[in-house]
N, C-alpha and C positions, 0 to 999 in steps of 0.2 A: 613209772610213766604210763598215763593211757592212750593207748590206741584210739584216735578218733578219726569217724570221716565226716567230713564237710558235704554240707548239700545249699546248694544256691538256684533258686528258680524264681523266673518273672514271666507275669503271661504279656500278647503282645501288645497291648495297650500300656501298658507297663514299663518300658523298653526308657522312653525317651527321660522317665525319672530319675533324677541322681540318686535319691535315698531306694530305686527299688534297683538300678541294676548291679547287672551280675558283679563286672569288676568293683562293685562298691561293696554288696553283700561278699565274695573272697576276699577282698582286702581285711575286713572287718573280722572277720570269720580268722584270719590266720592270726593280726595280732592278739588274738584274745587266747589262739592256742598257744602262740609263742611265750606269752606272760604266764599262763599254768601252766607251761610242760608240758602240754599234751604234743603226742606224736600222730600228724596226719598222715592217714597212710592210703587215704583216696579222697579225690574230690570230685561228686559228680554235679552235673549243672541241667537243667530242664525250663526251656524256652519254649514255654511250651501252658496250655490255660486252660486247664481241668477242675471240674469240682472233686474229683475222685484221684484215685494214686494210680489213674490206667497212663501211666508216662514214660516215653522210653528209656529215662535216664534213669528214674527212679527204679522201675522195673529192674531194669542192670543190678542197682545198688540192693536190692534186695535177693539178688540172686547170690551177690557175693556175701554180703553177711550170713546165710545161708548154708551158703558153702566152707566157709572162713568164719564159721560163730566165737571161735577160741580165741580169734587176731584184732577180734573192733571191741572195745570197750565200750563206746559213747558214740550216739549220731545226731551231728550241732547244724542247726543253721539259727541263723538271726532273728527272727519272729514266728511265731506260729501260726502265722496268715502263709508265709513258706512253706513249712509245713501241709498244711489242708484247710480248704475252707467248706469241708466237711464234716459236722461232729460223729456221726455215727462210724465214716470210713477212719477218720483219724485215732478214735478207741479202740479198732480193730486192729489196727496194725501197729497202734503202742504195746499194746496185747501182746500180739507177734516177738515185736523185738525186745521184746522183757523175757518171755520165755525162750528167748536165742540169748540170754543175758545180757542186750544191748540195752545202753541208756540212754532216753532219747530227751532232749533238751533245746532249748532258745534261749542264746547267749542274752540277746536283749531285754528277754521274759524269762528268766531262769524261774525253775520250779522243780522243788522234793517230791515227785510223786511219791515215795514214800510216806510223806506225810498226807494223811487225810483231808486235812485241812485243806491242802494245796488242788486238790482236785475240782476243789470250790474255783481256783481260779482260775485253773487250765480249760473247764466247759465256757467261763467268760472267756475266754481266747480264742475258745474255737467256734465258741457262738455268733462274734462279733462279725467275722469276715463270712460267717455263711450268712446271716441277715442282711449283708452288705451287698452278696450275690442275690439273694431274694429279691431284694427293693431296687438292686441293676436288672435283672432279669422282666420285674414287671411293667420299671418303665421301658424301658428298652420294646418288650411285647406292644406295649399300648403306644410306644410309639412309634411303631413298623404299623400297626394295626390301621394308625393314625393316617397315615403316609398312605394307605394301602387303597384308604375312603377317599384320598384324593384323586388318587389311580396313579400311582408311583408303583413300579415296580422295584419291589427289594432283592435280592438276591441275583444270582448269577442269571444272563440273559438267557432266553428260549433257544433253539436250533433254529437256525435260517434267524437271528436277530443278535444287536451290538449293545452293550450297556451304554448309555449314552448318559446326559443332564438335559436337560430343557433349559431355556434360555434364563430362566428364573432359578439356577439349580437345582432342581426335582428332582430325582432317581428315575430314570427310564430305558426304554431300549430304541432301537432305530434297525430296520430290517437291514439284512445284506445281500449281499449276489445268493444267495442259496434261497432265496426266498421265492424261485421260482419253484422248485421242489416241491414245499408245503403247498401251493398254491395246484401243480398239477397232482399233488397227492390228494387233494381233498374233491377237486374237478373230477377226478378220473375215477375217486372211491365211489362218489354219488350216484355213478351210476351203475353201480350194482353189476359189475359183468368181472370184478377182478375179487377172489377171499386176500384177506391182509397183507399174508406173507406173501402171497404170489404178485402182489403191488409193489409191496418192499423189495422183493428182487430185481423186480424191470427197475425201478429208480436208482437202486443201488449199482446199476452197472450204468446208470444218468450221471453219478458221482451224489448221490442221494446219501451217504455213509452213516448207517441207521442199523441197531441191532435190532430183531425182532420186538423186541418190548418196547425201545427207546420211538422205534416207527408207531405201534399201539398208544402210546401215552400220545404222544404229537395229534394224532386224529380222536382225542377225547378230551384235550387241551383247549378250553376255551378262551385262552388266550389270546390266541390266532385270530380271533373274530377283534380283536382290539379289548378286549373286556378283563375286567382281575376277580378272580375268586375271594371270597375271602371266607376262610373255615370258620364253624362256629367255637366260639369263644366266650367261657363265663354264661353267661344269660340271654347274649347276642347270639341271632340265628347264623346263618351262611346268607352271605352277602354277594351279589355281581353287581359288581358298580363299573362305569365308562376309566378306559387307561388312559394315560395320557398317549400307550405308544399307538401309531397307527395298526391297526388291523389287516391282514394279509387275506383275508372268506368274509365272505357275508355271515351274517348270521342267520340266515337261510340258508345258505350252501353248509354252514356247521350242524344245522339241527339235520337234515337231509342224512349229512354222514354217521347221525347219530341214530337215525334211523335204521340204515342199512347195518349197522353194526350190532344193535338190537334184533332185525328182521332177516339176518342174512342166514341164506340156505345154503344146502350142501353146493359143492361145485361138482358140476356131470364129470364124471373122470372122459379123458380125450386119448386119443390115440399116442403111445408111446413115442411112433418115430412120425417126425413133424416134417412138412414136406407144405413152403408154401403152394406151387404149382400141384397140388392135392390134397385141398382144402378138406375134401368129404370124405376121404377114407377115414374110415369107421364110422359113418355115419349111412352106409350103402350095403341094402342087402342081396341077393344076388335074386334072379327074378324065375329061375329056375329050381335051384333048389332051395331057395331062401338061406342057404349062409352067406355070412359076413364077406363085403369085397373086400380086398384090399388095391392100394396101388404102386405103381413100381415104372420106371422109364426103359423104355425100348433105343437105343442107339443105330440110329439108319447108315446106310454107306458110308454118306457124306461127314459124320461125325455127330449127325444131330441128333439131341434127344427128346422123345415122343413120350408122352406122358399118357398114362392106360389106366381104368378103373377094374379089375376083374377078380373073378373067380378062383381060389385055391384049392378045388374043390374036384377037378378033371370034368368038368361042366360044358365049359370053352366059353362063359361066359364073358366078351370083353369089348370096351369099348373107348372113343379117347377119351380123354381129360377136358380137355378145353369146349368140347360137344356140351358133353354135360355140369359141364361149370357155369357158361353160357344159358342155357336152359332152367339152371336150378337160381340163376339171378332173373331171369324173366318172368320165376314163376314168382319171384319175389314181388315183381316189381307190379304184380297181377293182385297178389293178396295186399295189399300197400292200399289202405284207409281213403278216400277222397278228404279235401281239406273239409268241404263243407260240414260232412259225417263226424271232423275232429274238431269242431267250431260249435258242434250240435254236444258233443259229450262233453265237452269243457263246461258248456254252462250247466248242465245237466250236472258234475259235480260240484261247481261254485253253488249252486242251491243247495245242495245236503248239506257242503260241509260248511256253509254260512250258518245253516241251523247248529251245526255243532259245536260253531264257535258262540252260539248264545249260552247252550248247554253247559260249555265250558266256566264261562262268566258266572252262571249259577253257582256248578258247583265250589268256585273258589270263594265265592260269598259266604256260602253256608257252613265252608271247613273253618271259615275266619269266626264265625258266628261261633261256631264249635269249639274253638283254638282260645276263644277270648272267653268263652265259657269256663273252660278249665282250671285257666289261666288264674280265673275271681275266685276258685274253691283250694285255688294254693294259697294264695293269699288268707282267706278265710282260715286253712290249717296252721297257716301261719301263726296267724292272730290267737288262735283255739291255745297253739302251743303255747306260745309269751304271756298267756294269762293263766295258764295253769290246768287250761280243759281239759287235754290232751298228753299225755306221758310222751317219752321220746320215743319209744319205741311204735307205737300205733303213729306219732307224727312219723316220724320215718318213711315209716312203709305206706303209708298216703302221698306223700312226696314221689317215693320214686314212682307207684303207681301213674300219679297224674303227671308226672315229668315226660314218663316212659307214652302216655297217650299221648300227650302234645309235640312229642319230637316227633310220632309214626305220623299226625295228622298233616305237622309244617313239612313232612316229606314228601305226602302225597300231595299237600297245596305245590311244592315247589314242582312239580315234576308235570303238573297241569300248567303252572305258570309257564314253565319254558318246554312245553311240547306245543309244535304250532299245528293246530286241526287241518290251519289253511290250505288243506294238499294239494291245491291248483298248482303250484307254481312248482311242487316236487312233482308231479304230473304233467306240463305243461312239454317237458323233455320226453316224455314215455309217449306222449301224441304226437307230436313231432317226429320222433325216430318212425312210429308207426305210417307216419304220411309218405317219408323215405325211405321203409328197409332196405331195397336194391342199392340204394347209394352210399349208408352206411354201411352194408355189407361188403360192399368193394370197397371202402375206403378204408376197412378195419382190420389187423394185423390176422395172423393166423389165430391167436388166442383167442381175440376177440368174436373171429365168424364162426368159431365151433362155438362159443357162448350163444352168440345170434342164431346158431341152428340148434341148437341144445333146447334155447328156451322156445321156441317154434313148433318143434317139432319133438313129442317127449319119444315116438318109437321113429325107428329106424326107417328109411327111405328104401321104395324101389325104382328103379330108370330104365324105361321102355319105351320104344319107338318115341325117344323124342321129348316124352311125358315122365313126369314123378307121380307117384303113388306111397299115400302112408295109411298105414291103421288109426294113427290118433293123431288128432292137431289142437294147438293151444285151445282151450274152450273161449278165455276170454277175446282172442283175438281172430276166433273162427265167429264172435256173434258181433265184434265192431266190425271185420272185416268186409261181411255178408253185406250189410248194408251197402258196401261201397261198389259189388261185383253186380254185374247184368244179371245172374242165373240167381233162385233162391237156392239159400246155402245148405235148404238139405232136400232140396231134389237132387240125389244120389242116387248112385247105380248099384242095385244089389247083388249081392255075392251069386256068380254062377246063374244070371238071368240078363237078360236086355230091357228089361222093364224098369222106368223111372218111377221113385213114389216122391210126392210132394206133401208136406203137413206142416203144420204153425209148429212144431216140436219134433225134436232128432226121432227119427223112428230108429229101434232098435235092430243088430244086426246089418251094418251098412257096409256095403262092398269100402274098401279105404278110399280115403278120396283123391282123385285124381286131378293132375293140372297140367 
């Protein structure tokens, strides 16, 4: 009597067939051992829809033949589409279990692999359901692909959005309650005062619940703008065609944060221990001996506490907090741009970068002219081939050559197409904020006013009778700002004299400047 085990598997499509499920394949499977004798001595089952033998059940069932090579005679299921709709995996692991001396078989398709003969029939068996996977596979592709030009979204929904239908039933999604997240993740990214992770954490304690990479994909996701990717495919380029589902960013606000993600700089390391009522510690140096302040609260009779900027240094340099917090927003509100001065440089860049945007138009002209160029000497190689001019091997490597220049060219077209020159409007916030710093300064968390003084002011501050003094100040915001102040901005006082110099250009050697 042989030892057989039973294997029964349906993928999930599969399920609702009489002739494919499971109870139908055991039922069948047993009387056929019952009528020869054979003894089953395992039956495993896999629910489960693989081109390959990577299945949990199966897996199992291979471990114990393995283990037990002496105890299994034979491994039967009903058709050899159960089996693998693989020809190369399913040769390998008949392989396998012939050298563990198992016989492997289909009651419905029996076959002597012994006999030669028979192996003619077994590659028809296993040929038939892998073609069958091929020709489901590619309509299937072309018709998600299909689906995809109408702006259907297929697959699982985005973060902050619901898999939904359209009224016509289409594939789509519909945003949910979290969709305020994505929306202040991409607001709050554009403007360049938070690096990634340190965004992802402020929202994550929003209820934002985002791994670091899953937050990175989200803000490089053009989805979010309403729009669907579509990869290239076959001969077809990469496509962005309109979704059906609504959009959650402009598509200005998206390119903006694609910028900053591209252009983003170091972040200034900030003081260790954070302290909103002492905003500037670390950013204050002492004005006697020039070390670092730091600062620290004084607690008076009454219980109250007094907040102090000073010296660690036995200097005795010290003074309050609120004196010069006060002071260090007036000077703000002192170098703060007039409107007119930011109404004057606004046009001032809609001019350049209007010319840019012609430049632009150019050069996608010329890449297409270029791209369509190519394009007609593939074709040509084509032709050279199918008549005989050319051997495969020189066609070949002409192919990938001009394949390999037409992908680099539709890259750099695609990357002009959707880079927008128009920098007014990514600009139009950076003039703005300059007409108000004092007010965004106050209004901004502690993270945020050490960014706002960070970018201001690249060296450290000194505070003195009243007055701030620094060695270096933003250059671009020291030459808009000038325009907007009574004094010219580089009659400065020089180091160790009382003498003012004035000139159209920074004279070298300038006492820092003071406010």
């Amino acid at each position: 009597m042989k030892n057989v085990i039973i294997y029964t598997r349906v993928s999930t499509d599969e399920q609702a067939d009489k002739g494919f499920s499971l109870l139908h394949q055991k039922d069948v499977l047993e009387k056929v051992c019952a009528i020869k004798g054979y003894n089953i001595i395992k039956h495993y089952q896999d629910d489960y829809s693989a081109k390959n033998f990577d299945r949990p059940a199966f897996n199992n069932l291979m471990d114990f033949i393995t283990t037990n090579r002496k105890e299994v005679d034979m491994l039967l299921f009903t058709k050899w589409d159960r089996f693998s709709r693989n020809i190369e995996e399913s040769y390998r692991i008949i392989r396998k279990l012939k050298s563990l001396g198992v016989e492997v078989n289909a009651i419905e398709q029996p076959l002597d692999l012994d006999l030669p003969d028979n192996k003619v029939m077994l590659a028809i068996y296993l040929a038939i359901p892998e073609v069958e996977n091929d020709k489901n596979s590619i309509r299937t592709t072309d018709g998600m692909r299909r689906a995809q030009k109408e702006g259907c979204w297929m697959g699982s929904a985005l973060y902050a959005y619901d898999n939904w239908r359209t009224p016509d039933g289409k594939a789509s999604m519909k945003p949910n309650d979290k969709a305020k997240f994505i929306i202040e993740a991409f607001e709050t990214y554009s403007k360049g005062l938070y690096a990634t992770e340190e965004l992802r954490k402020v929202l994550f304690k929003k209820g934002m619940k985002l791994r670091k990479q899953q937050f990175y994909n989200v803000l490089k996701n053009i989805a979010y703008t309403g729009k669907i990717r579509i990869k290239a495919y076959g001969k077809e380029d990469e496509q962005i065609v309109e979704g059906l589902h609504d959009g959650l960013v402009s598509m200005e606000l998206f390119k903006q944060v694609q910028a900053v993600i591209k252009g983003k700089k170091r972040i200034q390391a900030k003081p260790t221990k954070k302290n909103d009522l002492l905003p500037l510690r670390g950013y204050l140096v002492c004005d006697k001996c020039g070390k670092n302040l730091t600062g620290s609260a004084s607690t008076g009779r009454g219980g109250k506490k007094h907040y102090y900027y000073h010296c660690q240094k036995g200097c005795k340099e010290r003074f309050k907090a609120p004196e010069a917090d006060k002071a260090f927003l007036n000077m703000l509100a002192e170098i703060s741009i007039k409107p007119e001065v930011s109404q004057l440089y606004n046009e001032i860049i809609k001019d350049v970068f209007n010319t840019n945007e012609v430049n632009k138009d150019r050069q996608i002209e010329e890449l297409e002219k270029e791209i369509n160029k190519l394009k007609g000497r593939l074709e040509n190689a084509e032709d050279n081939y199918l008549d005989g001019n050319i051997d495969q091997s020189n066609y070949e490597k002409m192919t990938k050559r001009l394949n390999g220049k037409i992908g680099e060219l539709i890259v750099n077209q695609t990357e002009l197409k959707f880079t927008d020159t128009n920098l007014t409007k990514y600009l139009k916030f950076g003039l703005k904020f300059l007409e108000n710093i004092d007010t965004y300064y106050m209004e901004a968390d502690l993270a945020l006013k050490h960014k706002i003084i960070g970018s201001i002011f690249p060296e450290k501050l000194t505070f003195s009778e009243n007055k701030y003094r620094t060695v270096q100040f933003n250059e671009v915001l020291n030459l808009i700002s000038s325009e907007s102040m009574e004094c010219n901005p580089y009659k400065l006082k020089m180091v160790g004299t009382n003498a003012d110099q004035s000139s159209n250009a920074p004279p070298l050697g300038l006492e820092p400047r003071t406010y």
